[in-house]
N, C-alpha and C positions, 0 to 999 in steps of 0.2 A: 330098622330103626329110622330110616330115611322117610317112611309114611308116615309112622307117628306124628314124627315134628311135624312134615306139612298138614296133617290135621290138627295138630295142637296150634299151628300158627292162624286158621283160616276161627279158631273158638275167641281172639281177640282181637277188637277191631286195631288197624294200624292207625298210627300218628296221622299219616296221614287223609286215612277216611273221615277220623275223629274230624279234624282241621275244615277238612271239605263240608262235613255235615255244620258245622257252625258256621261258616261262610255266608251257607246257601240261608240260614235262619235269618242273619246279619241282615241280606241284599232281599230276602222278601220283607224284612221288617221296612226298611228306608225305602222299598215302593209301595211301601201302603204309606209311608210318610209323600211321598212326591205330590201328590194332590192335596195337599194341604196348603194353605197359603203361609206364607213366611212369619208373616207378621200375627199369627195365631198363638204361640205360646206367651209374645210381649203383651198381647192384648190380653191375655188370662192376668197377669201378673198387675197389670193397671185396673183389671174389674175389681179382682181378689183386695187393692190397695187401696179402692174407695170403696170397697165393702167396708172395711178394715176400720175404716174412717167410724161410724157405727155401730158395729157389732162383730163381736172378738169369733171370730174365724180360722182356720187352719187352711193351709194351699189344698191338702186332698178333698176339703166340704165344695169345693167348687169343681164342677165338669161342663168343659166346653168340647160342642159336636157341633162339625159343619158336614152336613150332607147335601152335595150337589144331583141334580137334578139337570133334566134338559133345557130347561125354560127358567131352572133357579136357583139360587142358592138358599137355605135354611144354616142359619146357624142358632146353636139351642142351648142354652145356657142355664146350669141344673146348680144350685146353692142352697145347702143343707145347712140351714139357720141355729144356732140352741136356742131352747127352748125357754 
């Protein structure tokens, strides 16, 4: 009976693998955040607020990308208007 169990134990993951595999999601999501400049989501929030000013908008019709480069930075700013 003593096998059993340790096969029935190894068919669900433990607390703590569970724990560990969210961690690891957690710390790759905030270094893809690291290169981003700080002052990126304020600046969406001020576009989005003199959009606003104009033409009745929601936060998700606005997407801001900055892709760096050797020599540059692009940032690209995508605003889905109604019609």
């Amino acid at each position: 009976m003593g096998i059993f169990d340790y096969l029935k134990s190894k068919e669900t993951p433990s607390s703590a693998s569970v724990a560990k595999d969210r961690l690891q999601i957690i710390v790759a999501h905030e270094r893809s955040k690291r290169h981003e400049p700080d002052y990126l989501p304020r600046m969406q929030q001020e576009i989005i607020d003199v959009i606003r000013k104009y033409v009745k908008i929601g936060d998700e019709d606005v997407q801001i990308q900055l892709e760096n480069t050797a020599d540059c930075s692009v940032l690209e700013l995508n605003v889905t208007l109604p019609e």
